[in-house]
C-alpha positions in Angstrom: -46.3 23.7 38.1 -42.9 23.3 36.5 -42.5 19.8 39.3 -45.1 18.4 37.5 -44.2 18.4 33.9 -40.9 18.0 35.0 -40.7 14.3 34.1 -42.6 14.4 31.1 -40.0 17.0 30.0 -37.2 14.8 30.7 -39.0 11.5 29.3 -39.1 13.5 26.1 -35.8 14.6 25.4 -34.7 11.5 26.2 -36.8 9.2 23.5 -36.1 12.3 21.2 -32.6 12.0 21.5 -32.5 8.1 21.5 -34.7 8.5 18.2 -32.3 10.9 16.5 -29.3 8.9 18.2 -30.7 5.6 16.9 -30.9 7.1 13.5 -27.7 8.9 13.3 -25.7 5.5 14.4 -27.7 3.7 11.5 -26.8 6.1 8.9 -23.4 6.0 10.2 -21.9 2.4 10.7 -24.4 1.0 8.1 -22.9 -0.7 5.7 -23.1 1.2 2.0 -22.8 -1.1 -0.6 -24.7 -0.2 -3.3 -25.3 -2.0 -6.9 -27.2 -2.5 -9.7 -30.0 -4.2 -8.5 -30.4 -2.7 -5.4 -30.6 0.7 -6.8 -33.0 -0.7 -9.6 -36.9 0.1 -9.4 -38.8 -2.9 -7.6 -42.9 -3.4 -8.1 -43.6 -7.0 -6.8 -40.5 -8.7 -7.4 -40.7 -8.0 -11.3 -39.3 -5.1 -13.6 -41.5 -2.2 -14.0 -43.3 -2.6 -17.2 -45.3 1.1 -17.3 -45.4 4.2 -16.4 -46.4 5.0 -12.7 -48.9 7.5 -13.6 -50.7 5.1 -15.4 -54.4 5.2 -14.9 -56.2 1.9 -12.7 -59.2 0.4 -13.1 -62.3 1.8 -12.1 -63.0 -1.9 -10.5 -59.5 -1.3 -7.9 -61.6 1.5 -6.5 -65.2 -0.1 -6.3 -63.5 -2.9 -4.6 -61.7 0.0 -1.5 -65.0 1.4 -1.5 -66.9 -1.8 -0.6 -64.0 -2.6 2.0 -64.8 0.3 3.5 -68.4 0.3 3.9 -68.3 -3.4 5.5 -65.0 -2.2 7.8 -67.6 0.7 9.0 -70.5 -1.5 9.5 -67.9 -3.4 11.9 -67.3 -0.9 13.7 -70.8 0.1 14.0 -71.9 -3.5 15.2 -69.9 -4.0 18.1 -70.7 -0.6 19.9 -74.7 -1.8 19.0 -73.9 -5.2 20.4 -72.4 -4.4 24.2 -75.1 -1.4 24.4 -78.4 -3.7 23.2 -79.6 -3.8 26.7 -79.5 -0.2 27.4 -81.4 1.0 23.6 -83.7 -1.5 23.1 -86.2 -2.2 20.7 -85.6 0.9 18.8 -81.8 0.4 18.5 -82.5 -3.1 17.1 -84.7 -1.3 14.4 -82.0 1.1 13.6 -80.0 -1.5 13.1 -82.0 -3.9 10.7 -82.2 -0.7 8.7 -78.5 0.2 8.8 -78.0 -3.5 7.7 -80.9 -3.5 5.0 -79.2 -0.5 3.5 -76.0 -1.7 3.7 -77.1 -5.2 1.9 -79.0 -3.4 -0.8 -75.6 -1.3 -1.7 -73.8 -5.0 -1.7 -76.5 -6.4 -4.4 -76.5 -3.2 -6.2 -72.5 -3.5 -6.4 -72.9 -7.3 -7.3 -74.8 -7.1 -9.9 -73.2 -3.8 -11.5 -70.0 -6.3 -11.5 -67.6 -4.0 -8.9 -66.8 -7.9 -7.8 -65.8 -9.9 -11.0 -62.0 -9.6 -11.8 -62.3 -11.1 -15.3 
């Protein structure tokens, strides 16, 4: 049983020590130059202006919300798509409703105004 694993073993050690190896040169010979501005805070290429625990809009999280409900519905559709031969009239019903609910959730987020960024 040990034959077998054997290799796997070894493969892992090996990438483990490359890893560590890798990571120990880099800390190592790296250059260490450190000033001002690279030891400065950086948020999108401008000073900081607040406090990091400052609280975001409830619109930020509206906005991940509806990314992730359309990202799902993907990932939904192309499963449905290869297997519509095999399910049939009923998995084409299942679907218009998945989609119907999914479209009434988008119209009830446009018109509560989860979309406008004014």
């Amino acid at each position: 049983m040990l034959t077998e694993y054997f290799p796997i073993l070894i493969f892992l050690l090996i990438a483990t020590g490359m890893g560590v190896g890798m990571m120990a040169a880099g800390g190592i010979l790296g250059p260490r130059r450190p000033n001002s501005a690279k030891l400065s805070t950086y948020e999108c290429g401008f000073e900081s202006f607040d406090d990091a625990r400052m609280k975001f809009d409830v619109r930020f999280y509206l906005v991940a919300i509806l990314f992730i409900i359309f990202d799902l519905e993907i990932a939904f559709l192309f499963p449905w798509a290869v297997a519509l031969d095999a399910i049939g009239m009923t998995g084409l019903i299942a679907m218009a409703v998945f989609l119907a609910i999914l479209v009434i959730g988008f119209i009830y987020e446009w018109n509560k105004g989860a979309l406008e960024w004014e």
